[in-house]
N, C-alpha and C positions, 0 to 999 in steps of 0.2 A: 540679394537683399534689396533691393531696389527697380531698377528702369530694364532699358533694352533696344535690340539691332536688327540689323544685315538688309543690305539691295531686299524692298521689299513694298507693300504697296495693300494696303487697308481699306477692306470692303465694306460698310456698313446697312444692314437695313432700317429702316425707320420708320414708326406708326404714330399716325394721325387722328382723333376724334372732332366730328365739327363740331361736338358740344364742348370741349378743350379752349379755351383759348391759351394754347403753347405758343411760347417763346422759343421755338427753335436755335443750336449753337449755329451761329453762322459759319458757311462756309465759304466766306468771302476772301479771293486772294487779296495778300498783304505785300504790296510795292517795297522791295529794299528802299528806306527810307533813310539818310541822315538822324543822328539823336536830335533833337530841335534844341534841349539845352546839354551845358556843359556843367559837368558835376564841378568840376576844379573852379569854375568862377564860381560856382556859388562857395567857394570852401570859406568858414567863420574863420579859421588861422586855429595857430594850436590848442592855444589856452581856452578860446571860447568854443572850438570844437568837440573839446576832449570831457570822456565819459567813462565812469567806474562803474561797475554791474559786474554780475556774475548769477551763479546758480548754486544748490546745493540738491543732490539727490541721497536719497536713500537708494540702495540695492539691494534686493536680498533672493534669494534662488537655492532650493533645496532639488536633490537628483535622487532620485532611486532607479537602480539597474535593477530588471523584472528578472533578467536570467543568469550571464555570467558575470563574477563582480568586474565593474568597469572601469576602476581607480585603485590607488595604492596611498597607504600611507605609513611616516616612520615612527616607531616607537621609540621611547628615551633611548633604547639599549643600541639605535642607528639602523635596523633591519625594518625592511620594508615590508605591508602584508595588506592582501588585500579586502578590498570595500566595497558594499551594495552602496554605500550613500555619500553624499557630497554635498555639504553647504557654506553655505559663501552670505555673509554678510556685511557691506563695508556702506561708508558714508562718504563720498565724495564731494567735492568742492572747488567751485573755480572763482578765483578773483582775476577780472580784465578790466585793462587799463586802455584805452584807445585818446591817442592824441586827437585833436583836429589836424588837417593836411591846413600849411602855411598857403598863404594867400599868395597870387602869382602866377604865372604859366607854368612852371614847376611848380606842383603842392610836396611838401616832403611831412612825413606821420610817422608814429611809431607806435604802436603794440604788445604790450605783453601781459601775460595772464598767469599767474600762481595756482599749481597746481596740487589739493590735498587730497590725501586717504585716510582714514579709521578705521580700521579693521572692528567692526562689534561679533562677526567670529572668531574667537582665537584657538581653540580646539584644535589641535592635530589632526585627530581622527575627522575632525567633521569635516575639515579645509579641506584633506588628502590633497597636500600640495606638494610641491610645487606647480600653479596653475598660471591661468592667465586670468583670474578672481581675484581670487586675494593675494597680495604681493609677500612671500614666506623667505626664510630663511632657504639656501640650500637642503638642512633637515627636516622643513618642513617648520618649525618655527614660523609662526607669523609676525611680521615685523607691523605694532599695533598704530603707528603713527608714522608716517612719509609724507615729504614735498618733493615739489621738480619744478622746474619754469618750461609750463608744457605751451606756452607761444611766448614768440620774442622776438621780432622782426620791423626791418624797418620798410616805409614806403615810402613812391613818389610817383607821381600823377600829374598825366598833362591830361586835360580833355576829361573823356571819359575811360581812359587808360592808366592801367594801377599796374607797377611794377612792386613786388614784395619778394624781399629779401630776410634769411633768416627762416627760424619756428614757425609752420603756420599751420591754419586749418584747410585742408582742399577739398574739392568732392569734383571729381570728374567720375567719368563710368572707369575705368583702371586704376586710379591711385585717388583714394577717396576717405579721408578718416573716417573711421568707425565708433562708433558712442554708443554699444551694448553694451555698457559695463557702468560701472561708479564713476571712472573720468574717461574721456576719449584719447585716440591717437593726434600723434600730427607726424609734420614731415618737415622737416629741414632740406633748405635747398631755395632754389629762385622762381618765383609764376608771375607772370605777366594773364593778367586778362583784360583785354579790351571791349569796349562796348558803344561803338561810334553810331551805331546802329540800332536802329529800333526791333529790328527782329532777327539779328544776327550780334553773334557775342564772340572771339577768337579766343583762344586760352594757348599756352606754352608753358612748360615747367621742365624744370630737373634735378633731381633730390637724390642727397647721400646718404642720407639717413632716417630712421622712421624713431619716434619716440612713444614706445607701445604704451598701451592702454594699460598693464600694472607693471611697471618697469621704471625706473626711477634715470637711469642713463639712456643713450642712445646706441642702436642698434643697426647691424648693415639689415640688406633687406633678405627675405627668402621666399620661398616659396609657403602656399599654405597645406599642401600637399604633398608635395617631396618629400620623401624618404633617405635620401643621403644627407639633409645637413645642411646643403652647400649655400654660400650666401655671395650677394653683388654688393658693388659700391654706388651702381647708377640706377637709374629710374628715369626717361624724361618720355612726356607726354605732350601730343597738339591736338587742337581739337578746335570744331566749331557748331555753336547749337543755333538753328535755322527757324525761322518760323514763317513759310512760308503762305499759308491760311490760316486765320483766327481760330481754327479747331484743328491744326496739326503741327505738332512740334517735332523736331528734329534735329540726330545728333551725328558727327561723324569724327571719330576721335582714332590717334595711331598711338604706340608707346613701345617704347624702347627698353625692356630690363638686359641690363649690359651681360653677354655670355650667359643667359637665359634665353630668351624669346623677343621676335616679335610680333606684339597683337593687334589686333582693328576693331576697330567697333561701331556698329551702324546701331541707333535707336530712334522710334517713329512714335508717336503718341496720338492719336486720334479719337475728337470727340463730335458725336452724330444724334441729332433731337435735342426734347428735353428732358430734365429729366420729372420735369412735374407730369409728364404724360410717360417716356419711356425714353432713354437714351442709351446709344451702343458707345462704350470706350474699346480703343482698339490700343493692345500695348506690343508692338517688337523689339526684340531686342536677338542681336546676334553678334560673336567673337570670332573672330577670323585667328589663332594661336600657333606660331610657326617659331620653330627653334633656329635663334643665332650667333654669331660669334665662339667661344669655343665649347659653344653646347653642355656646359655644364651642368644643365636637368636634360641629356640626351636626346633622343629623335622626338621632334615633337609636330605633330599635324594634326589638328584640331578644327574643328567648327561645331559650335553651339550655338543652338536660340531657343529662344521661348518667344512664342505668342498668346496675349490674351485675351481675350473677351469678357467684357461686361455688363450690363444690363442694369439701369437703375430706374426704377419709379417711385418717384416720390422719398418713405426713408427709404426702402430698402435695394439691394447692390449685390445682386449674381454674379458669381463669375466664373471662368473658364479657362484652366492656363495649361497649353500644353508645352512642355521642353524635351528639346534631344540633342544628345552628345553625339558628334560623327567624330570620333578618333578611340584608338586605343591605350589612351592615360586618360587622367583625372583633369575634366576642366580645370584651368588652377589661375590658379591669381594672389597679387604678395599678400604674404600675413601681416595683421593688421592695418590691413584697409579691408574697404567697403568696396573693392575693385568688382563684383559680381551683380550687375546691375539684372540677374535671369528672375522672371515671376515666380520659380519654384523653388527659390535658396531662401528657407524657412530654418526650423532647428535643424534639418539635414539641407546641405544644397542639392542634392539630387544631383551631380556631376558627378558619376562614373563611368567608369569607359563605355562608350557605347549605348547609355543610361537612354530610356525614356520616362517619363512620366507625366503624370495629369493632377491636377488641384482644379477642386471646387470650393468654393468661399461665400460666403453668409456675410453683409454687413450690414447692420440695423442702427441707423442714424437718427438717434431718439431727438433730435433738433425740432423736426416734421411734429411732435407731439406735445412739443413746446420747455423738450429742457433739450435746451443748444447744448455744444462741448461731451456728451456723455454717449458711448458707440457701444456696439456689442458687436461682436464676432467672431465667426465659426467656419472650421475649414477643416480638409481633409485631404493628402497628396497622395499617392501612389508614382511607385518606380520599380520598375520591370525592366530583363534584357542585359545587365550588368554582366558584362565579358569581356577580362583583361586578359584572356589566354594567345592575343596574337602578339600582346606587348611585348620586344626583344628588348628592351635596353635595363637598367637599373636605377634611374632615377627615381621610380613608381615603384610602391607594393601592391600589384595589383594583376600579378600571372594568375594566380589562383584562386579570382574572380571569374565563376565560370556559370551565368543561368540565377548570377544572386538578383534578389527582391528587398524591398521595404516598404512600408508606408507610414506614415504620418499623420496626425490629427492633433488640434487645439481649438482652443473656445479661449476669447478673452475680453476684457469690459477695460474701457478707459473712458477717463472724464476730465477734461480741461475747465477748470474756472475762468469764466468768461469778466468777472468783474470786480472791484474791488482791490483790497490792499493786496491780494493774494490773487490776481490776477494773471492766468498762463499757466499756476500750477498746474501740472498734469500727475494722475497716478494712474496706473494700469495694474494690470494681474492677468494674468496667464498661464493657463493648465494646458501643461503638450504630452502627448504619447506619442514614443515614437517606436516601433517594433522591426527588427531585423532578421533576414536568413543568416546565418550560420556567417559566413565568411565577409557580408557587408557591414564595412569599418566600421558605421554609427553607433551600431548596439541597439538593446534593450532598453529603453529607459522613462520616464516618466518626469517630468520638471513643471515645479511647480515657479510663477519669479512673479514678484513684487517691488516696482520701480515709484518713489514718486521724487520729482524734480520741481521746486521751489526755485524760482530767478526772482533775482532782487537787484534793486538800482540804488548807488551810491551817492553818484552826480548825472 
C-alpha cells in the first residue's frame, strides 16, 4: 500500500521542447551534510509547546460478492449463515494532546491521543461481524460506542534525536500503522529516530504489541496471511532513508519478527524532467523474507518487488507498475500494519505465491485547471501464475493454488479543501471491482467506500 526496494538502479528517459521553458528536477549530488540547526534548542518548553488537535472521519463501505457469498453472519437463535453483502459504517475520532519538549539539552514531551468509535451501522446482517470494521460483540452484536487511549508515550530529545517511549504512531516500510478504517493502528514499544543530517535520517524500534484498528485492548502481533494462528511478542526494526540526489530517495531498512522471520528491505524513488513538459518517476521497492528462530510460520524464502513507472505532463499521471513474488507462500507481513510498501497492494495485494502482476493508473490533477485539492483516478491490476503447489509446510493455505488469476479495477475522486475554517478536509469515494478464479483467496466482489476526515485545532 505504499513505497518500495531491492540492490537496484533507475533509468529514466527525458523530453525536451525549445519552445518549453522547463524547469527540469535537478540531479544534483547532495554532500552528507550536518543538520545546520537543532530542533531541541529551539524547543518553547512544555507549556508554550504544547498543542490539542485531532480529526474526525466518517467511514462508510458497502461489499457486494458477485459470486460465492463471501461473509457470515449470526442470527438471534446463535447460528451462523451466509451473505452476499457487508456494510460498515462508523464515525471515528481522535483527541491529541502533544506537550512541548522542556528546554535544555535533554528536551523531555509527552503525548497522548483519545481514541473514539460510533458505530451508525448496527444491523447484524449488514455488519456480518465479527470484522476488522466495525468493533461487534463476539455474536455479532455491535458494540455502538467505544474508547481506547490509542497513543500515550513519553519523549526525550537531544539534538535532532527523539527517543519515544510507550503508544505510538510509526511508518517504516515493515511495521507501519495503518489508517483505512474510522481510527488507525499503533504500536507499543520503544523508537528512536535520529536526524543529525540533512539527507540522511536513522530509525531503531521494538515493539510487543500492536493496538488494532477496531479493537479496544492490545494484541501480540501475527501474521497477515497465516493460517495457523500463531502469534510473537517482538517486532524490532532499523533502518535508514538516504538522499543522496535532489531527485533520488532512498531506503534500507532490516526487522526482526521474533520466531517468524527475518526481512530486508531496499526502496529507491526517482524523479526525471518536468513535469510541465513530461517527467519519468521511477518507484522500487523489494523484501528479502527469510524464516527464523523457531520457525513458527515454517520454511520461509521469499523475494518480492515491484517497480514502477510514471509519466506526467502537466495535470495528467500514467503509470506502470509491474510486481513479482519469487517464493512459494504468500508475501506476508504483520497484520495491522502498513508493513507492504509494493505498487500493486490495492484492494488485493497481489502476493501469492509465485504471483505476477501489472497495474496501469490514470491520474487527473484538476489543480492545472484551476481548482487545486480535487484528483481523479483510474486504474486497473492484473495477476497471473499463482502456484502454491510446491509449498510443503503448514503455515500457508495455499497447496491448492495451482494456475489461479485475478484482476482488479477502481476509479475514484478526492478533494482536499485548500482554505478556510475547514481547511485539509478531505473526502474521497471509491468504486472497486475485484473479480477471481475459483481457488484465489480474494473473491468476487465489488466495494463501494466513502471516507471524509475533518482535523480540527484546540490549542
Amino acid at each position: 500500500m505504499r513505497l518500495f526496494n531491492s540492490s537496484a538502479l533507475a533509468l529514466a528517459i527525458g523530453v525536451a521542447t525549445s519552445t518549453a521553458h522547463a524547469d527540469p528536477q535537478s540531479q544534483a549530488y547532495l554532500p552528507l551534510t550536518v543538520a545546520a540547526q537543532s530542533a531541541q534548542a529551539q524547543a518553547k518548553g512544555f507549556v508554550d509547546g504544547q498543542s490539542l488537535s485531532g480529526t474526525t472521519r466518517n467511514w462508510y463501505a458497502r461489499e457486494r460478492a458477485t459470486r460465492a457469498p463471501l461473509w457470515r453472519y449470526y442470527k438471534s437463535d446463535g447460528t451462523r449463515h451466509p451473505t452476499h453483502t457487508r456494510e460498515n459504517w462508523v464515525q471515528g475520532t481522535i483527541l491529541n494532546y502533544t506537550s512541548g519538549f522542556t528546554q535544555g539539552t535533554v528536551g523531555f514531551a509527552v503525548e497522548a491521543a483519545g481514541y473514539n468509535a460510533i458505530a451508525l451501522q448496527q444491523d447484524r446482517e449488514a455488519i456480518a461481524g465479527p470484522n476488522n470494521r466495525t468493533l461487534t460483540h463476539s455474536d455479532g452484536d455491535a458494540i455502538g460506542q467505544w474508547s481506547k487511549l490509542g497513543l500515550g508515550n513519553v519523549k526525550a530529545r537531544i539534538s535532532n534525536t527523539t527517543l519515544t517511549l510507550g503508544r505510538q504512531a510509526v511508518d517504516t516500510p515493515m511495521i507501519a500503522f495503518i489508517g483505512n478504517r474510522a481510527l488507525p493502528s499503533s504500536f507499543q514499544g520503544a523508537f528512536l529516530h535520529s536526524a543529525e543530517f540533512d539527507n540522511l535520517t536513522f530509525d531503531l524500534g521494538t515493539f510487543d504489541r500492536v493496538s488494532p484498528r477496531t479493537e479496544q485492548s492490545l494484541s501480540k502481533f501475527r501474521s497477515e496471511y497465516g493460517a495457523a494462528g500463531v502469534e510473537t511478542d517482538r517486532a524490532s526494526t532499523v533502518g535508514i532513508n538516504y538522499q543522496p540526489l535532489k531527485s533520488l530517495t532512498t531506503s534500507l531498512y532490516a526487522t526482526k519478527v521474533e520466531d517468524f522471520w527475518n526481512q530486508y528491505y531496499f526502496g529507491a524513488n526517482h524523479l526525471f524532467g518536468d513535469s510541465a513538459v513530461l517527467s519519468l518517476s521511477t518507484g522500487l521497492n523489494y523484501y528479502k523474507t527469510v524464516d527464523a528462530g523457531s520457525r513458527k510460520m515454517g520454511d520461509i524464502d521469499n523475494d518480492t518487488y515491484s517497480l514502477s513507472l510514471g509519466l506526467t505532463h502537466q495535470a495528467h499521471t500514467l503509470t506502470a507498475a509491474w510486481q513479482q513474488v519469487n517464493g512459494n507462500e504468500y508475501f506476508d507481513y504483520l497484520h495491522e500494519t502498513n508493513g507492504i510498501y509494493l505498487a500493486n497492494s490495492l484492494l488485493s495485494d497481489f502476493n501469492g505465491p509465485n504471483e505476477k502482476s501489472l497495474q496501469l493508473s490514470y491520474v487527473l490533477n484538476m489543480a492545472y485547471y484551476g481548482v487545486p485539492g480535487l484528483k481523479f483516478n483510474l486504474y486497473n491490476a492484473r495477476g497471473w501464475g499463482i502456484d502454491g503447489t510446491h509449498y510443503r509446510g503448514s503455515a500457508y493455505d495455499v497447496q491448492g493454488l495451482d494456475g489461479e488469476t485475478h484482476y482488479e479495477w477502481g476509479i475514484g475522486t478526492s478533494y482536499a479543501v485548500q482554505s478556510g475554517p475547514l481547511k485539509d478536509t478531505s473526502i474521497r469515494a471509491t468504486y472497486t471491482t475485484h473479480r477471481a478464479s475459483k481457488a484465489q483467496g480474494d473473491g468476487s466482489l465489488n466495494e463501494f467506500r466513502l471516507v471524509t476526515t475533518i482535523p480540527f485545532n484546540i490549542l
